[in-house]
N, C-alpha and C positions, 0 to 999 in steps of 0.2 A: 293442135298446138299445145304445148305444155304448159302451163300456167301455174302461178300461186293459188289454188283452193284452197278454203278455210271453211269450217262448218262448225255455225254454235246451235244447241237448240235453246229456242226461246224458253227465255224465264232464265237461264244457267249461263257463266259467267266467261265460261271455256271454250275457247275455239281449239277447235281441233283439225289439224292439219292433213290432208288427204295426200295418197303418195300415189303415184302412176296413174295420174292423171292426162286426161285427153280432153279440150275442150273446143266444143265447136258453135258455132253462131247457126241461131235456124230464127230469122224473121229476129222478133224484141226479144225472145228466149235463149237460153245457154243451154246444151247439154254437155255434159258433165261423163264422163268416161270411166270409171274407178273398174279393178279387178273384183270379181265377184267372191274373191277367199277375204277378201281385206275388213277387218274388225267394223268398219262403219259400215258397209254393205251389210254385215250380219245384223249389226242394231237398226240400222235404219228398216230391215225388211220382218226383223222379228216383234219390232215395236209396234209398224203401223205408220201410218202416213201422223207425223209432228208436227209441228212448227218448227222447222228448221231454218236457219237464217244460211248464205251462198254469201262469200265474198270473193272473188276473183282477180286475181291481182294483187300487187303490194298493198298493202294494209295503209293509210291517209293519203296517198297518192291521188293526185286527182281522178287518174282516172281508171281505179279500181271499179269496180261492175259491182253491185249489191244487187242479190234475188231471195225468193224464197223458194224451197221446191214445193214441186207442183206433181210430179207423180214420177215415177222408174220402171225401167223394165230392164229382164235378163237379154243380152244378148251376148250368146257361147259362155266365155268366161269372163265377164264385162255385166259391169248393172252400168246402164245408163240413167243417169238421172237430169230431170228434165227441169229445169228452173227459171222460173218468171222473176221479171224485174221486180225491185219492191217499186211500191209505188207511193208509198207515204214515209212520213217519219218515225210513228207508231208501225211498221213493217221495219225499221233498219233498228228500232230499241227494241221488240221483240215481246 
């Protein structure tokens, strides 16, 4: 399903908006679908696993979905990223 993705990394003030996205429900987790040429695929895999903050969906809406990621991986032309709920308050300020 296509969704609203947003990704800020912790501590930075900028959500950045992800395009061609695919998002699928597995259990309390989201995976997260992006093309593997797409400029955050490249930072997110050239950096290292960050603090990256997940919002999904419309932004104040009730029921937008908050996660953090939790680890990715290549598949074909596709990084899948795999993202757990936040679970506190300290996890959705970053």
């Amino acid at each position: 399903m296509n969704e609203l993705v947003q990704v800020r990394q912790s501590g930075t003030g900028e959500w950045l908006t992800l395009d061609d996205t695919t998002v699928t429900t597995h259990g309390d987790r989201r995976h997260v679908s992006i093309p593997a040429a797409s400029a955050f695929a490249s930072r997110l895999t050239a950096a290292g696993l960050r603090r990256y903050l997940v919002t999904i969906g419309e932004p104040g809406q009730p029921d937008t979905w908050h996660g953090l990621i939790h680890t990715w991986s290549h598949n074909d032309q596709r990084l899948i990223i795999d993202v757990r709920p936040a679970a506190t308050i300290e996890d959705l300020q970053g």
